[in-house]
DSSP file (Angstrom, degrees, kcal/mol; ACC not computed):
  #  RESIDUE AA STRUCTURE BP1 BP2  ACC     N-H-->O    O-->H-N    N-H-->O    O-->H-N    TCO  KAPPA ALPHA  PHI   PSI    X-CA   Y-CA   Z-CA
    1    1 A X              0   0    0      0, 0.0     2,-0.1     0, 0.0     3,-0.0   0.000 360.0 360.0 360.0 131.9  105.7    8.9    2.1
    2    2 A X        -     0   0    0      1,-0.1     2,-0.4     3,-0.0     3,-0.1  -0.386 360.0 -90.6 -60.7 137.2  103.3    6.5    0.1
    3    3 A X        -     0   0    0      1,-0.2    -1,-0.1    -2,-0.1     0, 0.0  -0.530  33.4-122.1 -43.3 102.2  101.0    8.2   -2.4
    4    4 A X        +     0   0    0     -2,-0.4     2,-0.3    -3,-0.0    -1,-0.2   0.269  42.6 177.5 -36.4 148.8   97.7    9.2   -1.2
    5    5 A X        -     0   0    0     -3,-0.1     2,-0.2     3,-0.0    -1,-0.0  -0.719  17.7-125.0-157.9 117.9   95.3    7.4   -3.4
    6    6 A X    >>  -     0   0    0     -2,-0.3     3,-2.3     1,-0.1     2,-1.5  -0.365  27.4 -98.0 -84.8 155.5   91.4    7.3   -3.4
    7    7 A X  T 34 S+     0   0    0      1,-0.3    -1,-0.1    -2,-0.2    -2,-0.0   0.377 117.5  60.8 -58.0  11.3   88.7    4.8   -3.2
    8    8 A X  T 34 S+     0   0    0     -2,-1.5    -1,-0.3     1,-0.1    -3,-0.0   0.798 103.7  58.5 -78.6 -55.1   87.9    4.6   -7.1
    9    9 A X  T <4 S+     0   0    0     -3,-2.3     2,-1.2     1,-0.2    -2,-0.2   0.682  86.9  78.9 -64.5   8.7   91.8    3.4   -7.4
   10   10 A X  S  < S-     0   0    0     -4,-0.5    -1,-0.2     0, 0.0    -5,-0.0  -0.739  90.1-133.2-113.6 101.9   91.2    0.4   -5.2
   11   11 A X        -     0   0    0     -2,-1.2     2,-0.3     1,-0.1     0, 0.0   0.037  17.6-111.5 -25.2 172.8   89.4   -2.3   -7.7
   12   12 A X        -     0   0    0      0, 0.0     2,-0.4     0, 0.0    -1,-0.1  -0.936  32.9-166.4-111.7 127.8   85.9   -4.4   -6.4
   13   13 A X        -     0   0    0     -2,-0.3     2,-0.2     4,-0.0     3,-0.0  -0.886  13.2-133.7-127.5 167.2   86.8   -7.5   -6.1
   14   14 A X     >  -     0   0    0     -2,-0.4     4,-1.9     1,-0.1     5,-0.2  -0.614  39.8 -95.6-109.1 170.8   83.8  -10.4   -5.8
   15   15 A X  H  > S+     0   0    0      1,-0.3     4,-3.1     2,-0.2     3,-0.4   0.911 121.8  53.6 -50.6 -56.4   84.4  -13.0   -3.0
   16   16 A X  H  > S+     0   0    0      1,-0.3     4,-1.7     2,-0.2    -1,-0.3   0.868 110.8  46.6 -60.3 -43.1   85.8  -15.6   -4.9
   17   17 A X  H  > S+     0   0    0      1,-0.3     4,-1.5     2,-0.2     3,-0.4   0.898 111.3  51.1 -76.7 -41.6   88.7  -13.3   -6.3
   18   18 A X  H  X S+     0   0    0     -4,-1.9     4,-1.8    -3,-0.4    -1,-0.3   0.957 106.3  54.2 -50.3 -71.2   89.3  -11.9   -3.1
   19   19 A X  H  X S+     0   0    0     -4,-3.1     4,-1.2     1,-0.2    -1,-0.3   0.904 108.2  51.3 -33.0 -38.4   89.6  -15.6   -1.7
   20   20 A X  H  X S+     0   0    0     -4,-1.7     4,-3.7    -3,-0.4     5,-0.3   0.981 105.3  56.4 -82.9 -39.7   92.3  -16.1   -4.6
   21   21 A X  H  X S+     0   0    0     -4,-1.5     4,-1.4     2,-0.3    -1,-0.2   0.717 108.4  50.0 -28.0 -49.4   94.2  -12.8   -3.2
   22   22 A X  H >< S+     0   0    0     -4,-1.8     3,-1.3     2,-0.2     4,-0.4   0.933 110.0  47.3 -62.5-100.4   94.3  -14.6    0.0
   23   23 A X  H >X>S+     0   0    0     -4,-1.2     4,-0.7     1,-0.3     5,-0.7   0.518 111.6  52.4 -10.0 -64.2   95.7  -17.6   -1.5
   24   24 A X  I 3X>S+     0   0    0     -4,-3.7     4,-2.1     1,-0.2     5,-1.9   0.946 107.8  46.1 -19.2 -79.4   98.2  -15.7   -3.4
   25   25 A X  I <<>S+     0   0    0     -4,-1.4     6,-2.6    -3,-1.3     5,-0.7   0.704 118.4  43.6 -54.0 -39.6   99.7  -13.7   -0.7
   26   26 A X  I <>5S+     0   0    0     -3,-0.5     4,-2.2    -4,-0.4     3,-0.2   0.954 125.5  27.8 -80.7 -84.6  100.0  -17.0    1.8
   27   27 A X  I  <5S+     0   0    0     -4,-0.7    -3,-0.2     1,-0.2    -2,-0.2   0.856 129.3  29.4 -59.7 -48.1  101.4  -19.8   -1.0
   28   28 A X  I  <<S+     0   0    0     -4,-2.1    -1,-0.2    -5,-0.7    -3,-0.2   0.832 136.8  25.5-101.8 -11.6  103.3  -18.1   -3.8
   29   29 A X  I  4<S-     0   0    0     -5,-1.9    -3,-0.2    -3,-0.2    -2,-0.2   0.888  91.5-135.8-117.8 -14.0  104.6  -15.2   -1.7
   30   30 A X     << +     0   0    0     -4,-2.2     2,-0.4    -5,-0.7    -4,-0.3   0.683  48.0 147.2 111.3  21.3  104.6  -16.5    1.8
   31   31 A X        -     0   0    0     -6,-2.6    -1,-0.4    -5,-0.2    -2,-0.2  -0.777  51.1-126.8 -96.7 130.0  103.1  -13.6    3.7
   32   32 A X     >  -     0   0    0     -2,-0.4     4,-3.1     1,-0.1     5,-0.2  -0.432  18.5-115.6-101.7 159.6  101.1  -15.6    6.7
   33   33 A X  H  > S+     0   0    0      2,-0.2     4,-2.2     3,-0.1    -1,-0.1   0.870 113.8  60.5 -63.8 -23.6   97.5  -14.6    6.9
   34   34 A X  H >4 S+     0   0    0      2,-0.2     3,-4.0     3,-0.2     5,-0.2   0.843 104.2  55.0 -72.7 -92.7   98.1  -13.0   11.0
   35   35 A X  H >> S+     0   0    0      1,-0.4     4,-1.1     2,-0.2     3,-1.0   0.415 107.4  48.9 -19.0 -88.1  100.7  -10.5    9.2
   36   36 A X  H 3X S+     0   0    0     -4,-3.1     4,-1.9     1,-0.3    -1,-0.4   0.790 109.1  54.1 -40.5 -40.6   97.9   -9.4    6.8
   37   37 A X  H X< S+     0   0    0     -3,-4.0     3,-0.6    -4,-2.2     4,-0.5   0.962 111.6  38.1 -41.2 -61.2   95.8   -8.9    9.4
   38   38 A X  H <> S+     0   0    0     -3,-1.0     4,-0.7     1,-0.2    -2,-0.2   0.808 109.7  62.8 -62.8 -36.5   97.9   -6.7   11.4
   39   39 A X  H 3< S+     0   0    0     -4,-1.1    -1,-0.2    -5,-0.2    -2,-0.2   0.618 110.9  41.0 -52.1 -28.4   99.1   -5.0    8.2
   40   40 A X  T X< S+     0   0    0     -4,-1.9     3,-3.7    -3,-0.6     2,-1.9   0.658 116.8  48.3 -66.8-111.6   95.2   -3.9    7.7
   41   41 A X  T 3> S+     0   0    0     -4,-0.5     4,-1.4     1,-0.3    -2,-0.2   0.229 106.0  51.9   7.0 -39.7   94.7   -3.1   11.1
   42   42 A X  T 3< S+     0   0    0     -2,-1.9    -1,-0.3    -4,-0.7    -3,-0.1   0.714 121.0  42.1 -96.1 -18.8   97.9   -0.9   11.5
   43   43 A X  T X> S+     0   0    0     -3,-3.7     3,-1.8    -4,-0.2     4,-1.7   0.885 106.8  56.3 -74.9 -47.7   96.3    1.0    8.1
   44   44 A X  G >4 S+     0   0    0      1,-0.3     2,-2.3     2,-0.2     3,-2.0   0.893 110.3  41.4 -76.9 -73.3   93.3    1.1    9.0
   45   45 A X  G 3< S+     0   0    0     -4,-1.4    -1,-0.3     1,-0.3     4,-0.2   0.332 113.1  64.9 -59.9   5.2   94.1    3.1   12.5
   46   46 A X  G <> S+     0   0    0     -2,-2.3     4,-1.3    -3,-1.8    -1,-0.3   0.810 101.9  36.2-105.7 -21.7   96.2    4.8   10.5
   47   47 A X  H <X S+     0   0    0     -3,-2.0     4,-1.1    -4,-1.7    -2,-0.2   0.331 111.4  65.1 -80.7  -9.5   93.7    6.4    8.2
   48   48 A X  H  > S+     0   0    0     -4,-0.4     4,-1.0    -5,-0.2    -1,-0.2   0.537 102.3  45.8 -99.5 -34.0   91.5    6.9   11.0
   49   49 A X  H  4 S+     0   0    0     -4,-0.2     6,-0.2    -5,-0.2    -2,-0.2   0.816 108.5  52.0 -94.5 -23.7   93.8    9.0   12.5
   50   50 A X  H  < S+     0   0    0     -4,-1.3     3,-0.3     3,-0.1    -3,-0.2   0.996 112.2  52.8 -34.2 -82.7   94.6   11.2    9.3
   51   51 A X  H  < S+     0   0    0     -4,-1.1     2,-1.7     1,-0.3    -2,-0.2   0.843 121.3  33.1 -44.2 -54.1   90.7   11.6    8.9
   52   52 A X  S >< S+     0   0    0     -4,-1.0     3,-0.5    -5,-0.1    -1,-0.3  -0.512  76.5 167.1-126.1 103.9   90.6   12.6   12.1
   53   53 A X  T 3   +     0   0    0     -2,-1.7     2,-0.4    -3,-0.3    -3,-0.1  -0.390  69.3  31.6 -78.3 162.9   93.3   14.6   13.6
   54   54 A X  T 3  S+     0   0    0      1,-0.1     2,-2.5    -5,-0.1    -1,-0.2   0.161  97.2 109.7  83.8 -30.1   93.2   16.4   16.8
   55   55 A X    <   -     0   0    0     -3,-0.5    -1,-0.1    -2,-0.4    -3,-0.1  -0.086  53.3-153.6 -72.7  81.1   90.6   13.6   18.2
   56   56 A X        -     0   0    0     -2,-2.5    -3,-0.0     1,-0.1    -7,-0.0  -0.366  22.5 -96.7 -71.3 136.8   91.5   11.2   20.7
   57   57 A X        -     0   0    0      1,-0.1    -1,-0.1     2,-0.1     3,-0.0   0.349  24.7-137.5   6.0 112.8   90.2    7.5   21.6
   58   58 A X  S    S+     0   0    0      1,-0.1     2,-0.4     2,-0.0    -1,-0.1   0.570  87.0  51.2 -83.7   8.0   87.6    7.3   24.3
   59   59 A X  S    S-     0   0    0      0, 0.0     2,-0.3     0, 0.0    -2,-0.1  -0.981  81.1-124.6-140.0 156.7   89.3    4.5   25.6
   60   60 A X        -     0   0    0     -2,-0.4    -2,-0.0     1,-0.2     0, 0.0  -0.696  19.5-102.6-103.9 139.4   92.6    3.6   26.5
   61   61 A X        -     0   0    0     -2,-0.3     2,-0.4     1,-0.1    -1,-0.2   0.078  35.6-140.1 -25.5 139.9   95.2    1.3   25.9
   62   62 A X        -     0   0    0      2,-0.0     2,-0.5     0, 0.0    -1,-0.1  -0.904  14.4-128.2-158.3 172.8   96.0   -1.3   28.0
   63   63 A X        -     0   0    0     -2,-0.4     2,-0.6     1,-0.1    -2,-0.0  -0.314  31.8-168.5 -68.0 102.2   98.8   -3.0   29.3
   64   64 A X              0   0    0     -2,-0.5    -1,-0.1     1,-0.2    -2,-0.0  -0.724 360.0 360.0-106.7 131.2   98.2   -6.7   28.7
   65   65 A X              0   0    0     -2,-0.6    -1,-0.2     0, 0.0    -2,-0.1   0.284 360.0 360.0-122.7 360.0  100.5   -9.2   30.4
C-alpha cells in the first residue's frame, strides 16, 4: 500500500512549471496526456472515498454502449 502523504508534501507549482510537468511526462517518458487524466481521476475517487467511507454516490453508474 502507497504511503499516505499530506498536502504540505505535494510542492506549488506556478503554471508555467506545471506546463513543463506536462511536457515531461508526454515527450521524455511517453505517458500520453488521456492516461494522466484517468490516472488523476482514478485518485481522485479514490481519496474521495477514503475521506468518506460508508457514503454512497447519489447517482448511479451507467451502462454506456
Amino acid at each position: 500500500m502507497p504511503k499516505a502523504f499530506s498536502v504540505s508534501d505535494v510542492p506549488d507549482l506556478t503554471t508555467e512549471q506545471m506546463v513543463e510537468v506536462d511536457r515531461a511526462m508526454i515527450e521524455d517518458y511517453r505517458i500520453e496526456l488521456i492516461q494522466m487524466m484517468e490516472n488523476a481521476g482514478r485518485n481522485l475517487a479514490h481519496l474521495a472515498r477514503t475521506r468518506l467511507p460508508g457514503r454512497r454516490p447519489r447517482w448511479r453508474w451507467r451502462q454506456w454502449r
